[in-house]
Backbone as CSV, one residue per row, in Angstrom:
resi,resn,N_x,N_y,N_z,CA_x,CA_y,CA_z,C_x,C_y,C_z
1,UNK,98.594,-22.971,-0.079,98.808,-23.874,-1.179,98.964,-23.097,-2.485
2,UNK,98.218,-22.016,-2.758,98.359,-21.856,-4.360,99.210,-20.546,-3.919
3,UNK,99.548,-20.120,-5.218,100.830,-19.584,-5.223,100.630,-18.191,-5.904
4,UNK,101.354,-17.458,-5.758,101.092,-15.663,-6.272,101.555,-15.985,-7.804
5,UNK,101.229,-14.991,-8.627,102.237,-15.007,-9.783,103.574,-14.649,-9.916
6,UNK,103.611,-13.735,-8.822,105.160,-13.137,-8.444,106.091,-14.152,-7.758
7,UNK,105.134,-14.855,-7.276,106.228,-16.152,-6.507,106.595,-17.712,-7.698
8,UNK,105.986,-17.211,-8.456,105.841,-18.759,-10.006,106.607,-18.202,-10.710
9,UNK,107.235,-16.924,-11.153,108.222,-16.239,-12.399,109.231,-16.706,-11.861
10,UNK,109.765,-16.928,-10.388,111.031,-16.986,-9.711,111.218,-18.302,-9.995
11,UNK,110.657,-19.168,-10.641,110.804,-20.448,-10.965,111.727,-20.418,-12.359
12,UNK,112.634,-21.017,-12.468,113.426,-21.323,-13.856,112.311,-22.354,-14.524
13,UNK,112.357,-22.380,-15.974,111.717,-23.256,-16.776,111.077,-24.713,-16.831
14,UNK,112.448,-25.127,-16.169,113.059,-26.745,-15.712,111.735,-26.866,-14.491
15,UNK,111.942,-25.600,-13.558,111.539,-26.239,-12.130,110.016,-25.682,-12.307
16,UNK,109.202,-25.221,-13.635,107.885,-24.754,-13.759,107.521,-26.127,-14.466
17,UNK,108.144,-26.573,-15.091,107.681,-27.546,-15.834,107.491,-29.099,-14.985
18,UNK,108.420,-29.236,-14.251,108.346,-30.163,-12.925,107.256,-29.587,-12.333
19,UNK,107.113,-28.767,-11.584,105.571,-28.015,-10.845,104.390,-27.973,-11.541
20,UNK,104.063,-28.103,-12.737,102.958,-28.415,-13.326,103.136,-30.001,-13.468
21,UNK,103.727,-30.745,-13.576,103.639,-32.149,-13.566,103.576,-32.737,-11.766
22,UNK,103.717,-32.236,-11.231,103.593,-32.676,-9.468,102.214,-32.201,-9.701
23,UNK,101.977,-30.670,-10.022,100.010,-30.462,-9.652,99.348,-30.929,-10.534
24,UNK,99.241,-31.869,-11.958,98.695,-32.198,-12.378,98.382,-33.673,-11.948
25,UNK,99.617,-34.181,-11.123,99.443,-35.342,-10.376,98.686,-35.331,-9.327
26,UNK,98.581,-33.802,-8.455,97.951,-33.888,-7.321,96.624,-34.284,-7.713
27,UNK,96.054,-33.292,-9.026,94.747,-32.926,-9.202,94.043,-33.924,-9.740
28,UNK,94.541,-35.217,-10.489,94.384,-36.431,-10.684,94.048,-37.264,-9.428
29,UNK,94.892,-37.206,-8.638,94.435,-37.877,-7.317,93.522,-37.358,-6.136
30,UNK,93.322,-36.302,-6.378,92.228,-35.314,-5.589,90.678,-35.771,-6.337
31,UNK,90.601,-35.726,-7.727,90.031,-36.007,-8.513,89.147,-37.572,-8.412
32,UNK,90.393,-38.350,-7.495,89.931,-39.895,-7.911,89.531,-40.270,-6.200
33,UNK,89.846,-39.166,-5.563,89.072,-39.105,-4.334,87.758,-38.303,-3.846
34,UNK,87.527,-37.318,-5.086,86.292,-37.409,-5.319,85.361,-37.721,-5.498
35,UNK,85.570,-38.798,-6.510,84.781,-39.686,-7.025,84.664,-41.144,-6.024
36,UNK,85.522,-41.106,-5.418,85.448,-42.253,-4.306,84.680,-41.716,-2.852
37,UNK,84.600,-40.302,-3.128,83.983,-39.362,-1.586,84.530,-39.542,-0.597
38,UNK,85.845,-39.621,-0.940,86.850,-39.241,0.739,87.906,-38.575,0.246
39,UNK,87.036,-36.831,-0.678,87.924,-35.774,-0.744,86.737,-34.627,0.175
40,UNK,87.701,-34.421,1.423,86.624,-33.366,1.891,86.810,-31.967,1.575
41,UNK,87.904,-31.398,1.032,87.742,-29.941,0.534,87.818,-30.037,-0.743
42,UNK,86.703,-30.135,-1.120,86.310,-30.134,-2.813,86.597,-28.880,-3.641
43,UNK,87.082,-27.846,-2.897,87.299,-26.170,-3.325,89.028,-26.690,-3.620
44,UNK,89.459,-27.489,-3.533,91.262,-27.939,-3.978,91.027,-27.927,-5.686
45,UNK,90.310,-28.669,-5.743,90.153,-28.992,-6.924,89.817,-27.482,-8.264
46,UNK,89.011,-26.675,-7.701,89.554,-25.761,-8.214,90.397,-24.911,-8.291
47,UNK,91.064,-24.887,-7.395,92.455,-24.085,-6.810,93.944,-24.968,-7.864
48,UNK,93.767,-25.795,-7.800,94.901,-27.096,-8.442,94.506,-26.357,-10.055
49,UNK,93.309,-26.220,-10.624,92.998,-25.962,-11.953,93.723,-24.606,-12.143
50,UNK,93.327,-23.543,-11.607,94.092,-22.649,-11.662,95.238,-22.273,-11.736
51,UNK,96.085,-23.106,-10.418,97.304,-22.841,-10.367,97.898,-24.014,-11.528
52,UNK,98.035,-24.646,-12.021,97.920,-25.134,-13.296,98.587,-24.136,-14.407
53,UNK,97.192,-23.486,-14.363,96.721,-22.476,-15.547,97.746,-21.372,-15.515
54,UNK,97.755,-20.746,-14.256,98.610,-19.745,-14.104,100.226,-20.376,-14.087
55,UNK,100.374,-21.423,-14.018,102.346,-21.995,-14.242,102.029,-21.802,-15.787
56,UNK,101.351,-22.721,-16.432,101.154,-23.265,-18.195,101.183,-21.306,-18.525
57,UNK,100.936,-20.415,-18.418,100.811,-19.159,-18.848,101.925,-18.633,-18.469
58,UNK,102.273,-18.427,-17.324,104.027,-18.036,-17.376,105.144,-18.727,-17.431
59,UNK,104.688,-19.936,-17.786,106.056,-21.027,-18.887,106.063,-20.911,-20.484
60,UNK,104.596,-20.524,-20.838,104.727,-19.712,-22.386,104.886,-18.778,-22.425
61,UNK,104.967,-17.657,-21.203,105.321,-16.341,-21.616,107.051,-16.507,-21.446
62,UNK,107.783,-17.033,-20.723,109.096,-17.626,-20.550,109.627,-17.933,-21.615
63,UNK,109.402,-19.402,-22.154,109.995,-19.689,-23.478,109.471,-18.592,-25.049
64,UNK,108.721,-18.161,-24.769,108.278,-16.782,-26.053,109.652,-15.874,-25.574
65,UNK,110.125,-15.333,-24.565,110.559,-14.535,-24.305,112.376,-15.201,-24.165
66,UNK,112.644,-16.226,-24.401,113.763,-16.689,-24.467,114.108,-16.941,-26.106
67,UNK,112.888,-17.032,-26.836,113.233,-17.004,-28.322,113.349,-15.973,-29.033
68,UNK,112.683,-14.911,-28.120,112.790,-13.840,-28.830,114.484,-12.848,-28.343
């Protein structure tokens, strides 16, 4: 499921910015099956945060580097 950093740069802008909006959807609904207790690998949920983190960091290093 989560993804290298070397495999997230190969993403164009368009298709990083779609991929953080699909995992922010996942992690919302992982989230609301938590709280309902019929999420059994509760370790997603930090994995989803991350990989998150790591798209949102090489989509600003992307557009920094297209303005410059």
């Amino acid at each position: 499921m989560a993804q290298k950093s070397k495999d997230i740069r190969e993403y164009t802008v368009n298709e990083l910015e779609k991929k953080i909006r699909d995992t922010s959807e996942e992690l919302l609904g992982s989230r609301l099956k938590k709280k309902t207790g019929q999420l059994e690998k509760s370790h997603l949920l930090r994995e989803l945060r991350r990989e998150i983190a790591r798209m949102k960091t090489i989509l600003a290093q992307k557009k920094q580097a297209q303005q410059a």
